[in-house]
MIDOSE-1310 file (N, C-alpha, C; in nm, 2 decimals, decimal comma, always signed):
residues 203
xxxx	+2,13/+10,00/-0,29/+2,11/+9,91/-0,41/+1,97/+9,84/-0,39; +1,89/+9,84/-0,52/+1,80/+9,80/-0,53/+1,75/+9,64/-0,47; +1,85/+9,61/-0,59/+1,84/+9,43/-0,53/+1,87/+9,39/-0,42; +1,93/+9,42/-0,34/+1,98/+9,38/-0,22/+1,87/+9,43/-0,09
xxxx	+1,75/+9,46/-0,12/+1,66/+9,50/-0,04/+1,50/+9,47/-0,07; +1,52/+9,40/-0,21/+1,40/+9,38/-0,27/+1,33/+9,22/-0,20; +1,39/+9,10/-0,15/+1,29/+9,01/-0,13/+1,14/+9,07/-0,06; +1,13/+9,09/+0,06/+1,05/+9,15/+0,16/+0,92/+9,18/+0,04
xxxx	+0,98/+9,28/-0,06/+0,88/+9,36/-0,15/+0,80/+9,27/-0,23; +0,88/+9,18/-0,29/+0,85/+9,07/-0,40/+0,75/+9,00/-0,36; +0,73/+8,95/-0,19/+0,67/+8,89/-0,10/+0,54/+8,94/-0,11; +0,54/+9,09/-0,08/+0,41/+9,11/-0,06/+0,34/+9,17/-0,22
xxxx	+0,39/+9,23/-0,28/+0,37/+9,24/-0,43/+0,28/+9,07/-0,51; +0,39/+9,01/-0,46/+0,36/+8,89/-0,58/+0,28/+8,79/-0,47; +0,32/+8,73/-0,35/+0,25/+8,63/-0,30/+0,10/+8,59/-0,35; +0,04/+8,71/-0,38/-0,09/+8,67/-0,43/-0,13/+8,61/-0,56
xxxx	-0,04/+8,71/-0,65/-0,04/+8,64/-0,80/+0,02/+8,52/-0,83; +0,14/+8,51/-0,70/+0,24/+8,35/-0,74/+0,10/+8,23/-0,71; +0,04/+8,27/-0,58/-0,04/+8,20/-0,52/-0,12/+8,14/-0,64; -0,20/+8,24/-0,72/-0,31/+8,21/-0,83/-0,27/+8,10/-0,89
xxxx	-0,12/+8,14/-0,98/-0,08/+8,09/-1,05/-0,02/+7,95/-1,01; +0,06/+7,94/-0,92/+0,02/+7,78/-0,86/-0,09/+7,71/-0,85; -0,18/+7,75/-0,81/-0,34/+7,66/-0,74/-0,40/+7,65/-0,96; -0,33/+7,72/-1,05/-0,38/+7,68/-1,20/-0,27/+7,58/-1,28
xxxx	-0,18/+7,53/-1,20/-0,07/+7,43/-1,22/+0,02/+7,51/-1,33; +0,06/+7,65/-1,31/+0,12/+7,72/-1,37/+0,27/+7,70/-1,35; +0,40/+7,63/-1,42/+0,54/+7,62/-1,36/+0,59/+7,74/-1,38; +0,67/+7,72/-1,25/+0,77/+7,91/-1,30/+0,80/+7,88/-1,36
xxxx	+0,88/+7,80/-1,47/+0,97/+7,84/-1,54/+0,91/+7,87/-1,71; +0,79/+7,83/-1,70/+0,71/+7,85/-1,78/+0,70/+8,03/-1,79; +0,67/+8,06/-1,66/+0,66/+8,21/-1,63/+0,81/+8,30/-1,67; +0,88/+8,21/-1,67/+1,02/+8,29/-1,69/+1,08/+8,29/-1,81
xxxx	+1,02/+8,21/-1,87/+1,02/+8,20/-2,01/+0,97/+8,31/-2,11; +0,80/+8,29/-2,04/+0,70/+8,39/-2,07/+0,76/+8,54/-2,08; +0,80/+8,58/-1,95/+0,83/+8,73/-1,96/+0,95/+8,77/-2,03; +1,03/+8,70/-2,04/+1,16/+8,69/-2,17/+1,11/+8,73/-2,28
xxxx	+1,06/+8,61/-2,32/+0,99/+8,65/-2,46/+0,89/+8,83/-2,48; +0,83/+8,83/-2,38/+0,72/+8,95/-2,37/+0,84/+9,07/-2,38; +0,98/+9,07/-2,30/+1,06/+9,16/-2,27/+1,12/+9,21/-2,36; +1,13/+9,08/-2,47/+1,28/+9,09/-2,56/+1,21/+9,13/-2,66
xxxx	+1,04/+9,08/-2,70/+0,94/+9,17/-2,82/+0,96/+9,31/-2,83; +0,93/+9,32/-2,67/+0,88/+9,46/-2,66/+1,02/+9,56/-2,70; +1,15/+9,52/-2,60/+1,21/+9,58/-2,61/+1,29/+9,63/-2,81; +1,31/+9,51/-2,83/+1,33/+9,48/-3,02/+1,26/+9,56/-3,11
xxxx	+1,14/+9,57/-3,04/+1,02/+9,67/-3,12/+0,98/+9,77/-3,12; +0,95/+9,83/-3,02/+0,92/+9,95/-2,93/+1,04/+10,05/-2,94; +1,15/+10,01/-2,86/+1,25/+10,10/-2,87/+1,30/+10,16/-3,02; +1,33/+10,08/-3,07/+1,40/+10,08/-3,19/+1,30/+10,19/-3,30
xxxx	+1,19/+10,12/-3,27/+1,05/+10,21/-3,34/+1,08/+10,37/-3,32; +1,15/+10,42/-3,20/+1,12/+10,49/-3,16/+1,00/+10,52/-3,03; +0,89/+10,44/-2,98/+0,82/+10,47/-2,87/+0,89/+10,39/-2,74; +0,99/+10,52/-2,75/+0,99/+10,52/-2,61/+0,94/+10,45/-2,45
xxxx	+0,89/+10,61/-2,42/+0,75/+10,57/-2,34/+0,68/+10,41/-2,30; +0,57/+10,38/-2,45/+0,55/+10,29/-2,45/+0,62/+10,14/-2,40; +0,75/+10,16/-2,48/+0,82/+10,06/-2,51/+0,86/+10,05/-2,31; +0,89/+10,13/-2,24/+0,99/+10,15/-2,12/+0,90/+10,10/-2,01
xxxx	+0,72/+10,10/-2,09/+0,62/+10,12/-2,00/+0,60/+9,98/-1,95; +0,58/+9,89/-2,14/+0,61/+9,80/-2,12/+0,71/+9,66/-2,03; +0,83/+9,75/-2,08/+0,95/+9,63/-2,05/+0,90/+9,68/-1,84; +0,87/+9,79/-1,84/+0,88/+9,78/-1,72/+0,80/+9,66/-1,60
xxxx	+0,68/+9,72/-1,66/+0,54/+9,58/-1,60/+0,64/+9,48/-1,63; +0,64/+9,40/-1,72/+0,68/+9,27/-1,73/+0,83/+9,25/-1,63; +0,96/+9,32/-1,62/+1,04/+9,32/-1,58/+1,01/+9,32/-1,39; +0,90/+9,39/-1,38/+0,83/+9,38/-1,24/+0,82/+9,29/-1,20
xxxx	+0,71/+9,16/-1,30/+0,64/+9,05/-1,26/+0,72/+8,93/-1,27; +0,84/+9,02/-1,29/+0,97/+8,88/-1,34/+1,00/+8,83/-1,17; +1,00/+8,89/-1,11/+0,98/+8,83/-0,97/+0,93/+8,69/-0,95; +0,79/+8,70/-0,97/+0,65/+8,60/-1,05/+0,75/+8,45/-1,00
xxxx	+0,85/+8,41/-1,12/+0,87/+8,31/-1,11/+0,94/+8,27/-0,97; +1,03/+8,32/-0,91/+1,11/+8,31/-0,77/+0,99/+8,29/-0,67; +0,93/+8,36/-0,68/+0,79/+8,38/-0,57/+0,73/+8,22/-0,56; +0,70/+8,18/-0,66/+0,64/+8,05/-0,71/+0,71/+7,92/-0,66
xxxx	+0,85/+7,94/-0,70/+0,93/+7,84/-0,67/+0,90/+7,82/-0,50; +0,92/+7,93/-0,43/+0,95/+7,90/-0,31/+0,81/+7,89/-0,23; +0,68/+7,91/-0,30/+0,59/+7,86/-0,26/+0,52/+7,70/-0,24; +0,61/+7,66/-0,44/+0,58/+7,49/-0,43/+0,69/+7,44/-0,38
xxxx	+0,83/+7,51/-0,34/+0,91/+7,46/-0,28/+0,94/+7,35/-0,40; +0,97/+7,41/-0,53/+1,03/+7,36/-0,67/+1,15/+7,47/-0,69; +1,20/+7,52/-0,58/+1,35/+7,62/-0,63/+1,42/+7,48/-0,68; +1,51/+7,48/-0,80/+1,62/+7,43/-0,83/+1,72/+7,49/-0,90
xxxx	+1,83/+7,41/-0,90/+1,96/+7,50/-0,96/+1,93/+7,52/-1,13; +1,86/+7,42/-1,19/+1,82/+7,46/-1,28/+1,73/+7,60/-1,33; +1,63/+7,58/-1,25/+1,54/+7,68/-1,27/+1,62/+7,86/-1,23; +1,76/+7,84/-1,13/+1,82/+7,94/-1,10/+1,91/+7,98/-1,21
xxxx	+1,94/+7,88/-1,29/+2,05/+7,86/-1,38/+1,99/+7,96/-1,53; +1,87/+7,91/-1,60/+1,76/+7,94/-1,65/+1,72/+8,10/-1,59; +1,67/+8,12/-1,50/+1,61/+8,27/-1,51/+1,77/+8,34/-1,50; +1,83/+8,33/-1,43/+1,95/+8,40/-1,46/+2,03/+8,40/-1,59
xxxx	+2,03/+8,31/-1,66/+2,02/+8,33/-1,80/+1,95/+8,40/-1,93; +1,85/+8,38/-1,87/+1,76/+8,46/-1,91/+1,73/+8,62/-1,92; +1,76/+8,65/-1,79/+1,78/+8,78/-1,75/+1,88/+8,86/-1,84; +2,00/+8,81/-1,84/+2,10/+8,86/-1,92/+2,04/+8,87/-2,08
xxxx	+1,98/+8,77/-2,14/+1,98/+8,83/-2,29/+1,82/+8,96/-2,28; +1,75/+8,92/-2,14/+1,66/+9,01/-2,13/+1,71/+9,21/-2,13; +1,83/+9,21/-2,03/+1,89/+9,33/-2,02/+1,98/+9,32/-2,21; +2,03/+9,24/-2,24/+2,08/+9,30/-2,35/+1,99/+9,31/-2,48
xxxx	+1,89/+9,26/-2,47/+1,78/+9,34/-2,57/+1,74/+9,44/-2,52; +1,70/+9,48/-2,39/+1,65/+9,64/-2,37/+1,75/+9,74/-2,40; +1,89/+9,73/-2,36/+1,99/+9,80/-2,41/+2,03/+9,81/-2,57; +2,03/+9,67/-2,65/+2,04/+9,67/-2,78/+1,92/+9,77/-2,84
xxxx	+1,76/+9,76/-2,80/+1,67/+9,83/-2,84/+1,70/+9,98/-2,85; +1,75/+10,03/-2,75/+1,77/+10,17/-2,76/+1,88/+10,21/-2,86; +2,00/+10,10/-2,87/+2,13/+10,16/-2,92/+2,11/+10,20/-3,05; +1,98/+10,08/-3,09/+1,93/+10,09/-3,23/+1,90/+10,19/-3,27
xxxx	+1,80/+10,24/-3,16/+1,71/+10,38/-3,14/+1,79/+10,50/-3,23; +1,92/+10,53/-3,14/+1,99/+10,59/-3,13/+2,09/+10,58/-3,26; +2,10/+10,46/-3,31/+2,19/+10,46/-3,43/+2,07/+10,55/-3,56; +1,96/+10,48/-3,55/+1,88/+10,57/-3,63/+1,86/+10,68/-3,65
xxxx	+1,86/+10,76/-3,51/+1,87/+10,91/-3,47/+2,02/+10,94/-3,56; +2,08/+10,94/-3,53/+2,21/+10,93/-3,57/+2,26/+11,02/-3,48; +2,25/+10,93/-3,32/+2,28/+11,02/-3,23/+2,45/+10,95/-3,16; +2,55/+10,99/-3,22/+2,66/+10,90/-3,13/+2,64/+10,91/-3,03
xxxx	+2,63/+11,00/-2,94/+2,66/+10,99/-2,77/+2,60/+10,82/-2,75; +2,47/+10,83/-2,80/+2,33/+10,77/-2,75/+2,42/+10,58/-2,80; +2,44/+10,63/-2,87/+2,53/+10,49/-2,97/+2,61/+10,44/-2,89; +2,71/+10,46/-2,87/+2,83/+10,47/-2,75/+2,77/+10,42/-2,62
xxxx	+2,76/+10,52/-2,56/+2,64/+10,45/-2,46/+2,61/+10,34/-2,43; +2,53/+10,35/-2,54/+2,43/+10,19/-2,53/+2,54/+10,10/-2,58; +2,68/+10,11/-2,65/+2,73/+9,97/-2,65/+2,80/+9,93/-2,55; +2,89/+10,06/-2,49/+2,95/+10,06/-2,36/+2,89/+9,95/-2,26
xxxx	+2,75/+10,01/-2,25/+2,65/+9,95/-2,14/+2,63/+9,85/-2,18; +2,60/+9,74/-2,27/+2,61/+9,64/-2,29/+2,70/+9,54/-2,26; +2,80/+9,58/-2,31/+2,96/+9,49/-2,27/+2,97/+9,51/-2,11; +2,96/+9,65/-2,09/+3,01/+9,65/-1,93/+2,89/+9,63/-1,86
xxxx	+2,77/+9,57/-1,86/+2,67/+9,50/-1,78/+2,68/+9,40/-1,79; +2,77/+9,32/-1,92/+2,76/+9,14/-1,89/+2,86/+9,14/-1,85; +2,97/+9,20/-1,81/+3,05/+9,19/-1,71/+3,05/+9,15/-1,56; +2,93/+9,21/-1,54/+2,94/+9,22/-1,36/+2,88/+9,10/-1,35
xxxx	+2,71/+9,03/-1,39/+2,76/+8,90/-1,37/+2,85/+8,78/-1,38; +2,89/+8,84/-1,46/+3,02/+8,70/-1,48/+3,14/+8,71/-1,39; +3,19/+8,83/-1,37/+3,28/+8,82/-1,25/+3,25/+8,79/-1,18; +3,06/+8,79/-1,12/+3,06/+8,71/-0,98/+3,06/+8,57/-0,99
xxxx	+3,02/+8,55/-1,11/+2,97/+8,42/-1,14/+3,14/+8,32/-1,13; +3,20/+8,40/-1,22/+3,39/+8,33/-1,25/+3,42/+8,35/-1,05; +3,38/+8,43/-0,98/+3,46/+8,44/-0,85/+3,39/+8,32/-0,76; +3,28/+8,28/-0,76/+3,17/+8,18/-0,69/+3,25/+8,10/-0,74
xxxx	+3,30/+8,05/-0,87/+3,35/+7,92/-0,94/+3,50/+7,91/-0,87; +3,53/+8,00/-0,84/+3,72/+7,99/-0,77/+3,64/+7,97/-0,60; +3,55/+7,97/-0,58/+3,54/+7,97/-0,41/+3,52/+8,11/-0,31; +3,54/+8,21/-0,37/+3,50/+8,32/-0,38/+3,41/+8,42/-0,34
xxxx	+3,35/+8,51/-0,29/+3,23/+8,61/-0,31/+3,29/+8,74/-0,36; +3,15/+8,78/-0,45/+3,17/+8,89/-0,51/+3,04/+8,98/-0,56; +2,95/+8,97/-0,44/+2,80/+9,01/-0,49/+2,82/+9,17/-0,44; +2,94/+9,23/-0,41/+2,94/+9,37/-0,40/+2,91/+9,47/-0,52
xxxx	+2,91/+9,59/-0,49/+2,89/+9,66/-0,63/+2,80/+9,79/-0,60; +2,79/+9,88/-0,68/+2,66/+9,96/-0,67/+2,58/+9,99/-0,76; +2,58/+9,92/-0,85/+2,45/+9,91/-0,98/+2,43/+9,74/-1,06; +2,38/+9,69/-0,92/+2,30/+9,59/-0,94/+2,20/+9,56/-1,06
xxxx	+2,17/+9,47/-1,13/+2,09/+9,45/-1,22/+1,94/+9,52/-1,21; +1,92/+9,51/-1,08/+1,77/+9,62/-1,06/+1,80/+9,76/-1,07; +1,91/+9,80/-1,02/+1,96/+9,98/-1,08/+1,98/+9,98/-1,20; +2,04/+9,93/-1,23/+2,06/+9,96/-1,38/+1,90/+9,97/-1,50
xxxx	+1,85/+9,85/-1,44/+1,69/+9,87/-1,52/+1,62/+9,98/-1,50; +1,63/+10,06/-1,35/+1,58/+10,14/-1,31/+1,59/+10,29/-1,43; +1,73/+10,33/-1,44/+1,81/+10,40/-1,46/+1,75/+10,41/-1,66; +1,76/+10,29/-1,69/+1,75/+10,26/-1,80/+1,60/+10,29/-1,86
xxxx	+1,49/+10,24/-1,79/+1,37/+10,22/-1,83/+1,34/+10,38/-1,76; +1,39/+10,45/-1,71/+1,34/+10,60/-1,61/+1,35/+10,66/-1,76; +1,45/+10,73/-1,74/+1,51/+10,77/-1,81/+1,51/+10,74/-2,00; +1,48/+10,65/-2,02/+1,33/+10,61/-2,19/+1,24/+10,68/-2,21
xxxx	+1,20/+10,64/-2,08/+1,03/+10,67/-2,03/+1,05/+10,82/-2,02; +1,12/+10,90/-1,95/+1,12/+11,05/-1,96/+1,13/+11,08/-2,13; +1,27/+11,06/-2,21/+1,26/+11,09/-2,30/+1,14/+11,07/-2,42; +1,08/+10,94/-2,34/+0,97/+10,92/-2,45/+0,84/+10,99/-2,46
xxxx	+0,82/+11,04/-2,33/+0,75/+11,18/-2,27/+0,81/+11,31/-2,33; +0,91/+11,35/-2,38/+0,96/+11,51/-2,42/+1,10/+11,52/-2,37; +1,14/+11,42/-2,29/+1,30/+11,54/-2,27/+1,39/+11,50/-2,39; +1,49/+11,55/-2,40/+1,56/+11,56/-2,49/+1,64/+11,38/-2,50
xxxx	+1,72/+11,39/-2,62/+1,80/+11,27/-2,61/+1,88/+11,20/-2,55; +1,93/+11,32/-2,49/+2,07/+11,33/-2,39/+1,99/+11,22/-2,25; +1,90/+11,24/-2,21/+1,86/+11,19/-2,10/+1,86/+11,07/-2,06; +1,79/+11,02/-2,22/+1,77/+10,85/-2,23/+1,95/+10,78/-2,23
xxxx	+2,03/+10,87/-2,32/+2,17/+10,81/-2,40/+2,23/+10,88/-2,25; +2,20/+10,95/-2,15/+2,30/+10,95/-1,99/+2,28/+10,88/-1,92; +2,12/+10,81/-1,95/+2,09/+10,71/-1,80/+2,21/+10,57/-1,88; +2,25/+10,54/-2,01/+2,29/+10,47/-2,08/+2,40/+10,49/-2,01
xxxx	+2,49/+10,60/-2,02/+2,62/+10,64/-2,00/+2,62/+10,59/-1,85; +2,54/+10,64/-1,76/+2,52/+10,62/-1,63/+2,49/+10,47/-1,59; +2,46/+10,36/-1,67/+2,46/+10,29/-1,62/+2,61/+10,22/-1,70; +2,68/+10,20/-1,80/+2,78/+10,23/-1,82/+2,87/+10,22/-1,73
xxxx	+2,87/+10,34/-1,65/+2,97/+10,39/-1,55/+2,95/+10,28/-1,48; +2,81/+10,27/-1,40/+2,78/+10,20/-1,25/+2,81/+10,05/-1,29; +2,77/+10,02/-1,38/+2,86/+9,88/-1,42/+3,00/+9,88/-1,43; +3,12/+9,91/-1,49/+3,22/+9,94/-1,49/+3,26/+9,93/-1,36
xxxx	+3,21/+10,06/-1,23/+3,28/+10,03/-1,14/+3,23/+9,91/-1,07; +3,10/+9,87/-1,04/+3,09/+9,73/-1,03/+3,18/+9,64/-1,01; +3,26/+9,57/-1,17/+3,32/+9,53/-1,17/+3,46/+9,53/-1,09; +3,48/+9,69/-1,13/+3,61/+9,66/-1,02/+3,59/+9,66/-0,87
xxxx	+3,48/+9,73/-0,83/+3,47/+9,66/-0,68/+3,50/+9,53/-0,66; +3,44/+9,44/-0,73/+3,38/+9,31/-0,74/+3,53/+9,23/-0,75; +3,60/+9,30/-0,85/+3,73/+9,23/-0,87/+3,83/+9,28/-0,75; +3,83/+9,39/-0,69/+3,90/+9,45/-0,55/+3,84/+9,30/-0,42
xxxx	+3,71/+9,31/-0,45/+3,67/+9,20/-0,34/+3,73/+9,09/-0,37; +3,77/+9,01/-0,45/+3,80/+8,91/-0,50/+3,95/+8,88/-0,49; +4,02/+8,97/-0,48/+4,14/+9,01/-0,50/+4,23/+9,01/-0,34; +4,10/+9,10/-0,27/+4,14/+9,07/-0,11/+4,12/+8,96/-0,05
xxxx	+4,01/+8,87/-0,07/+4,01/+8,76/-0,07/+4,10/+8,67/-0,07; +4,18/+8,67/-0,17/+4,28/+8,60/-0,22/+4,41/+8,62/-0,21; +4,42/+8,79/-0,15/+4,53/+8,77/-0,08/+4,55/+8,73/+0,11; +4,38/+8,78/+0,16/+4,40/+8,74/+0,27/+4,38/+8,55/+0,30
xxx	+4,37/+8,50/+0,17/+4,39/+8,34/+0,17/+4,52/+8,31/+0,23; +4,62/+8,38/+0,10/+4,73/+8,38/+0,16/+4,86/+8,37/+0,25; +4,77/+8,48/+0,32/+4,87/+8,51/+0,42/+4,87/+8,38/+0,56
C-alpha cells in the first residue's frame, strides 16, 4: 500500500518546496484549498471533455503536491485538528470529482461498463473513510485495508492516462471496476478489524 510507506517520500520530494513556501508566509491550508480547487477544475473539465491524458496528467501533478500542505504544517509546527479535519475533507470531494469526471466521460460514450464503474467506485470509496473514521469515534482502529486512497488514485489516474494515449475503453472503466473492488474489500477488512476488536473487548 501506497500510503502507508509514503511519509519518508513526501519529506524529501516536498521539504524544499514546503520550505519556499513558508519563508513567503504561505498557510497550508491556503495550499489545500488551492489544489482542491486546481483538482476538482481539472478533473469536471478535462475528463468529461474527453482529454483524458491531459486531464489524468493534470489531476496527477496537483494530487502529488497535495502533500505541500502536511509538509508545511510540520515545518511551522501549525499541524492542527482543524487543518487535519479540512484536508481530509477535502480530499474526499477531491477523489469524487476525479471519479464523477470520468463517469460522465463514459455516460457520454455511452459506455455502461465505464458508467457502473465509476458509480460503484464512488459510493464504495466514501466508504472506507468513514468506516475508519465511525470506528476511531467508538474507540477503535481501522486503518487496515488494501487500496488506500493513494492506490486507488494511482489505479485511477494510470489507467485515464493510458486510455487517453490509445488503449481502449475498457482500461480506464477496469482501473474504475478495480478500484471498485479494492474499496469494497477495504471496507470489509476494516469492518472484520473492527469487529475483532470488539469482540476481543469482550471477552
Amino acid at each position: 500500500m501506497l500510503g502507508a510507506n509514503s511519509r519518508n517520500l513526501e519529506e524529501k520530494l516536498f521539504g524544499r518546496p514546503a520550505a519556499f513556501l513558508v519563508r513567503h508566509h504561505v498557510h497550508p491550508n491556503a495550499v489545500t484549498i488551492t489544489g482542491t480547487v486546481a483538482t476538482c477544475g481539472a478533473a469536471l473539465t478535462l475528463f468529461p471533455a474527453g482529454q483524458l491524458w491531459p486531464g489524468a496528467l493534470v489531476v496527477g501533478l496537483v494530487a502529488t503536491a497535495d502533500a505541500l500542505d502536511g509538509t508545511m504544517a510540520r515545518i511551522t509546527g501549525t499541524a492542527s485538528d482543524w487543518g487535519a479535519f479540512l484536508d481530509s475533507t477535502l480530499d474526499r470531494i477531491c477523489d469524487a470529482a476525479i471519479v464523477t469526471g470520468l463517469t460522465l466521460y463514459f455516460a457520454r460514450c455511452g459506455y455502461l461498463f465505464g458508467l457502473v464503474a465509476g458509480i460503484v467506485a464512488i459510493a464504495a470509496s466514501g466508504l472506507v473513510p468513514y468506516v475508519r473514521a465511525r470506528a476511531e469515534a467508538l474507540g477503535y482502529k481501522a486503518s487496515v485495508g488494501i487500496a488506500e486512497r493513494s492506490d486507488r488514485l494511482v489505479v485511477t489516474l494510470v489507467t485515464a492516462f493510458a486510455t487517453g494515449l490509445g488503449a481502449p475503453l475498457w482500461v480506464a472503466a477496469g482501473g474504475l471496476a478495480l478500484v471498485a473492488v479494492g474499496a469494497l474489500v477495504t471496507v470489509g477488512q476494516r469492518a472484520w478489524a473492527v469487529y475483532c476488536q470488539v469482540r476481543g473487548a469482550a471477552q
